[in-house]
N, C-alpha and C positions, 0 to 999 in steps of 0.2 A: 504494500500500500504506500508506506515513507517513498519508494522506488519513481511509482508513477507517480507521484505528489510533486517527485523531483523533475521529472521528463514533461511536466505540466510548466511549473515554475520557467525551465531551461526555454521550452519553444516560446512564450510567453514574451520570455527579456529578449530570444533572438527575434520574435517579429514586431517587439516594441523598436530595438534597433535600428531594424531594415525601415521599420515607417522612419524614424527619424533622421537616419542618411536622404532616405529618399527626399524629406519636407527639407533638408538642408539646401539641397540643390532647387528649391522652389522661392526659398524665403526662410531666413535662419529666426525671424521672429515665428513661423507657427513653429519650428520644430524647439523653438525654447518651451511653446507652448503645450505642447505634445510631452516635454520631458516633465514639466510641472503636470499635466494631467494624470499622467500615469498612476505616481504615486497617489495621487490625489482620487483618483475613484477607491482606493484600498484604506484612506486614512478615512473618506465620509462611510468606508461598509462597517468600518470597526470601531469609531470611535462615540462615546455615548452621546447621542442625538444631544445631548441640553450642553455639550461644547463646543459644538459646530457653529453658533454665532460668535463664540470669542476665538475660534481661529478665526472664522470670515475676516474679523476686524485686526486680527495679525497678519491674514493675507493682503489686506488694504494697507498696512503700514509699511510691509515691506518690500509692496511690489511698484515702483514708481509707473507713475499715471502714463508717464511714456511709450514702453513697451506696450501699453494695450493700444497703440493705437496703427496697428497691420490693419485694420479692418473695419466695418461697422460691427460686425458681428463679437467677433473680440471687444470691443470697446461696450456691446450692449450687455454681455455674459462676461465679466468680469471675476477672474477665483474667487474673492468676496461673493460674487452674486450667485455665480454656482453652490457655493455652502449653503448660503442662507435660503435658497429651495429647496437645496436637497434637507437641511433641518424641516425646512415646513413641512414636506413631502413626508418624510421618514416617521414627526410629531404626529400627523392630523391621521396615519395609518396605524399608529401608536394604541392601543389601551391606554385610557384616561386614564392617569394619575392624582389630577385633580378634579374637585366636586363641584357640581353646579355646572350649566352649561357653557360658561364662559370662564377662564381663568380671570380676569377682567372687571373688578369686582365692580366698577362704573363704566356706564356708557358701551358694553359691550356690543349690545344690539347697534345702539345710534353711533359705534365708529365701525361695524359691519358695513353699513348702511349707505354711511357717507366715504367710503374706501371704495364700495361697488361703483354709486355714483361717481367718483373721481373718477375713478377706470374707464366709465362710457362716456364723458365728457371727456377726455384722453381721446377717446376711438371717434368719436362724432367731428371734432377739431382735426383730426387724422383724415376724415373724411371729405370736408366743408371748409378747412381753416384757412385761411388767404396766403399762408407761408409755403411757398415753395419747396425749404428746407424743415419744414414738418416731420419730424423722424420716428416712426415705427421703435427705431432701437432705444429713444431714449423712452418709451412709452414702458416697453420690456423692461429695462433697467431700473426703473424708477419704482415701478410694480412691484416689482417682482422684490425689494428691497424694503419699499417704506411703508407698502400697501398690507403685503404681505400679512405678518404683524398680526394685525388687524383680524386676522381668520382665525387667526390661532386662538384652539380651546383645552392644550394640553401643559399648558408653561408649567414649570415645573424648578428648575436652581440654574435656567436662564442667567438672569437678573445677576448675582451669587458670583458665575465665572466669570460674565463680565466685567465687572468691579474690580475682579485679580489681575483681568488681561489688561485690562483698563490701565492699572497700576503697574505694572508689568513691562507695557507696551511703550507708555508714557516716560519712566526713569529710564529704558534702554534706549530709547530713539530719542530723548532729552541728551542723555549722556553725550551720544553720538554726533550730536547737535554741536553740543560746546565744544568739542574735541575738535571737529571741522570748521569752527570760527578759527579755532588757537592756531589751526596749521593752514589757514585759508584756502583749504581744497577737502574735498570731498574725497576720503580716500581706497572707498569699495565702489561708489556707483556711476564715478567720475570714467573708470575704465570698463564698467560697464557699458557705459553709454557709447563710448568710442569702439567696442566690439560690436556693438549693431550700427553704427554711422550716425550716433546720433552727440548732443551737445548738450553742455550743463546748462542753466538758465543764468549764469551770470554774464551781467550788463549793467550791474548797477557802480555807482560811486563808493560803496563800503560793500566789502563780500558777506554777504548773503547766506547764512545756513538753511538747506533746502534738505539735508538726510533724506531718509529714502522716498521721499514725496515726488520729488522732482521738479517743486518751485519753492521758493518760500512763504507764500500765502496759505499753502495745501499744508505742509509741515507745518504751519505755525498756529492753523485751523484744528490738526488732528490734536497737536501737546495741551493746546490750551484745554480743548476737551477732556483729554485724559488727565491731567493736573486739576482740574474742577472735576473730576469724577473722584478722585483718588483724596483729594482735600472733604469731599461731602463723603465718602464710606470712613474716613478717618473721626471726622463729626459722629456716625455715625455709630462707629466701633467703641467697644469697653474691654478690649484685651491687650493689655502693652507691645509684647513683640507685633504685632499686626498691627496697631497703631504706629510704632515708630516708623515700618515698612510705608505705610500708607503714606504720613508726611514726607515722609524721604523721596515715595514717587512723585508726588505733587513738587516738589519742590526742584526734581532734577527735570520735570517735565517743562514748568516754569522755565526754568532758567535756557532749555532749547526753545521754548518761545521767545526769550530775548534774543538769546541766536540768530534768528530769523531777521530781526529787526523791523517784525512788522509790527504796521503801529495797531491797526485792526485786530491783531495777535494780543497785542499787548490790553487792549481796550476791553476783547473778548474776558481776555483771563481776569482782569482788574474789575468787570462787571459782572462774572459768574463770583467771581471768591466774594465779592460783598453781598450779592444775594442769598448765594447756599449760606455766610457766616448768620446774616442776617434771619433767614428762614430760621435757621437754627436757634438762635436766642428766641425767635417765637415761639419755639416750637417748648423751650423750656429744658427743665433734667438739669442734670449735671453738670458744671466746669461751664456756666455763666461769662465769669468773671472772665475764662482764660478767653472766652469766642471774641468777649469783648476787647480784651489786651490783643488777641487775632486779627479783627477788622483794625486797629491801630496802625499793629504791624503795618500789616498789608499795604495801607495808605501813604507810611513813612519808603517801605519798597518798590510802590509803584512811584513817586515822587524820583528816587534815587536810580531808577531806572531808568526812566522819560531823562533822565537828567546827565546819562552818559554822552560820552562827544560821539561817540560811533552813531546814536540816534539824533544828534545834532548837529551830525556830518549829513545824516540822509537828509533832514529833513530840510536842509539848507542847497541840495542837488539837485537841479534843473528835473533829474526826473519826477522828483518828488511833486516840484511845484505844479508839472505839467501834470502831471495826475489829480493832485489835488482840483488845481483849473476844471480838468477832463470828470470828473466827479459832481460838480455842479452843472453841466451841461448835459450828464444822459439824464437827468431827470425831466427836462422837457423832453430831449429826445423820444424818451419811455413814454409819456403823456400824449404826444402828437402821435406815435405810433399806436398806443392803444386805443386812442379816439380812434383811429380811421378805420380799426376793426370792429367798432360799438362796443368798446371795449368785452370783450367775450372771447377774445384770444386769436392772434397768430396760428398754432399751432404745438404740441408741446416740443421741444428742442428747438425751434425755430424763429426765436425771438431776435437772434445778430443780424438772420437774411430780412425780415420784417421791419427794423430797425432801416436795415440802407434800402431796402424799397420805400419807406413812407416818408422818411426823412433823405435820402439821395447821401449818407456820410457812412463811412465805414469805423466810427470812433464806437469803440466799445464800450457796450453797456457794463459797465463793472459792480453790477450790485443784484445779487441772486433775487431782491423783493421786488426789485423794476423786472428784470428779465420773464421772472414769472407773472406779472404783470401784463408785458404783453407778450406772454407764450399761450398761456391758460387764462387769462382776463379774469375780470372779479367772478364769476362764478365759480372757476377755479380752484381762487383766492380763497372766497370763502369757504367752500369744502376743505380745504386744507386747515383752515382756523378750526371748523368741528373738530377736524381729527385733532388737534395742538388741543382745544381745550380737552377731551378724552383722555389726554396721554395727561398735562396739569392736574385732570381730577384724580387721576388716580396716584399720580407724585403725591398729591396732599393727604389722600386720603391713608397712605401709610407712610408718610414722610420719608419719601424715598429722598435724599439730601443728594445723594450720587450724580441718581438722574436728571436731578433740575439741572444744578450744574454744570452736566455734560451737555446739556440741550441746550441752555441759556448762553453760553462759550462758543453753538456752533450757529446759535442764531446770529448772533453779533459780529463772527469773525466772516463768515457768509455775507453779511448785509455788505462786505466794503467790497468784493468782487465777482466776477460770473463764475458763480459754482454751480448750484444746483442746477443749472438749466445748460450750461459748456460743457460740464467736469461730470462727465458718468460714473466714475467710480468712486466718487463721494457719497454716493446714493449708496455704499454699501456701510460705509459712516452712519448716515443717518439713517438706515435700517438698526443699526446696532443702539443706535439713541432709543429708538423705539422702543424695543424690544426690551432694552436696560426701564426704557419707563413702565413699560404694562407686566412685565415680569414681577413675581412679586420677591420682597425683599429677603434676607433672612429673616429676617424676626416673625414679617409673615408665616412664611415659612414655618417658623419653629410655634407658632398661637396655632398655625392651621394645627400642626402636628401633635398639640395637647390636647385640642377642642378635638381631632378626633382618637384620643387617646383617653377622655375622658367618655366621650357618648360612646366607646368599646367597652369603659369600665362598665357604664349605663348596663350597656345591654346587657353585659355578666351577669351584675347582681339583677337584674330583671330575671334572666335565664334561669341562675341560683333559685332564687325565689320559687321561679313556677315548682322547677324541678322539687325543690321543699314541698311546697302545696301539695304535688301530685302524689308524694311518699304520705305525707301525712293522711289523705284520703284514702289512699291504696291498705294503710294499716289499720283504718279501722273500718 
């Protein structure tokens, strides 16, 4: 049996080979893609369904947005986007783990509901939409990432991995970050890029840490996230070694957002940590005094940050200005183009080609609230705000502290350029936000696991009970 186990294995890796000589000689980006699938259909058969979103979100961090882009196809199925269906797919085929028919203990139905509707306002705009560049793939990607979610009635310690990968994810690509300021070159993904013919994004007046993202806005979008994810589980936690961990990754994730030198980076992170500190002190318990001395901190570090010459080199560098300028100009841009659609959308992906048909300018829309603006127009807009309050109600409803945070850091860092509607593989990001908000937390978790530990004792002594009665009738 071990025999043929072995001669299954052998022919296996020889014709996974042969496919990738052959994809080399076509294009050395599928056959990279080909070697990362491989292993990857073996690691989603074997590994427990409730960790497959915080790979997703390790495959996002460390696969830069470049390489996905051989294709439409590749850029629509991103490794991200492939986990996080094959989790749904694997969860919804699953035996229930949890009670009730939603894991979702608010708004389960009305964000069913309003996720279905987004989808067919997707395919109707796909249909009817005035954008030429209308794309099927970013409909797929988008879906299949944030929509997702939303179906799911089996979540389970979700929520749990994330927060580690979270943490995890955050102090290693933080690390990495700062290492690549000190020696001003990127020192794994710089000769990566120049094995596929491709180029680092530096152009600016101060170098730029971009780790494995591939620009510095994307890198500086993920850390802040993850550093307000890792800062709200650390709020959040009551066991020392895993609190010092917790702060440690917030803080090394931090400090690759200064890396980046983005200032939207820096904004994100400086208005998630006063939020989640703030939520927190509402929220009440323990170590008051210290959240308060925290938000202090924070205040006097973000002051001393903004205050470096390397951020006062940038922001004094023609590119900077010229951005700045170019930032108050797509806002009409955005306006005159979504008028000329009744505002009801372009089409979704297709908001930069809609942008220089209505306006005749090719200057980039750099803010994901205008793009979706006029991609998917207010009706859109507001299906998207149902699902955001959904995901809100249930962050408060078990003071999930992680999740605001991670959400609030990717709202913010998002608003200063075209992400969600350009950048497809951030949609596997904000799949993973999701999913950390509707997931429920540990403590959840561990109330759900008493409350049914106690209605088990219930039935016992109920069972005990009869089973008495029936003896004591049977003896006389």
């Amino acid at each position: 049996m071990d025999v043929r186990r072995g001669f299954e294995w052998a022919g296996a890796a020889a014709f996974t080979l042969l496919v990738i000589v052959a994809a080399l000689s076509v294009s050395p980006v599928i056959a990279a893609a080909i070697v990362v699938a491989t292993p990857l259909i073996f690691v989603v058969a074997k590994i427990p369904n409730a960790w497959l979103p915080s790979l997703a979100l390790v495959a996002y961090a460390v696969i830069p947005e470049k390489l996905y882009s051989a294709s439409e196809i590749v850029k629509a199925v991103s490794v991200g986007t492939v986990l996080l269906i094959a989790w749904f797919v694997r969860g919804m085929a699953a035996k229930k783990t949890t009670r009730g028919r939603f894991a979702i203990p608010i708004g389960g139905q009305l964000g069913t509901i309003a996720a279905v509707a987004l989808f067919l306002w997707f395919v109707l705009l796909l249909a009817f939409g005035t954008s030429a560049g209308a794309s099927p793939g970013w409909t797929i990607s988008f879906s299949a990432a944030a929509l997702l979610p939303f179906f799911y009635r089996n979540y389970s310690t979700e929520g749990v991995h994330l927060r580690t990968a979270a943490a995890w994810v955050g102090s290693v690509i933080g690390a990495f970050a700062i290492i690549e300021t000190a020696i001003g070159a990127n020192p794994l993904f710089d000769a990566i890029y120049r094995a596929f013919g491709m180029s680092n994004s530096q152009h600016w007046s101060v170098y730029r840490a971009e780790a494995a993202s591939g620009h510095p806005l994307y890198a500086a979008t993920l850390l802040a996230a993850c550093s307000a994810i890792a800062l709200g589980a650390w709020l959040e936690s009551d066991r020392g070694t895993s609190k010092i961990f917790l702060l440690g990754a917030s803080a090394l994730a931090a400090g690759g957002v200064v890396a980046t030198v983005s200032r939207g980076g820096i904004a994100a992170l400086a208005g998630a940590f006063a939020v989640v500190v703030c939520f927190s002190i509402f929220r009440g318990g323990r170590g008051t005094v210290s959240k308060i001395l925290g938000l202090g901190i924070l205040g006097v570090g973000a002051y001393f940050t903004l205050d470096l010459a390397v951020f006062a080199q940038r922001g004094a560098s023609n590119e900077a200005g010229q951005s700045a300028d170019a930032r108050q100009t797509i806002i009409d841009l955005a306006i005159i183009t979504a008028r000329s659609t009744g505002w009801l959308g372009a089409g979704p992906g297709g908001s930069q080609l809609a942008v220089e048909a209505a306006t005749g300018t090719s200057l980039l829309v750099e803010s994901s609230p205008l793009q979706l603006l006029v991609s998917i127009g207010i009706p859109g807009l507001a299906l998207l705000a149902v699902l955001a309050g959904v995901m809100l109600a249930n962050i408060f409803r078990r003071a999930n502290t992680a999740a605001l945070g991670g959400i609030i850091a990717f709202a913010i860092a998002t608003t200063g350029y075209n992400a969600l509607d350009a950048l497809r593989t951030i949609h596997v990001l904000l799949g993973c936000l999701v999913i950390l908000a509707l997931a429920p937390t540990a403590s959840a978790l561990r109330a759900d696991r008493e409350a049914g530990a106690l209605m088990q004792s219930s039935r016992d002594r109920g069972a005990a009970a009869a089973r008495k009665a029936r003896q004591l009738s049977s003896s006389r």
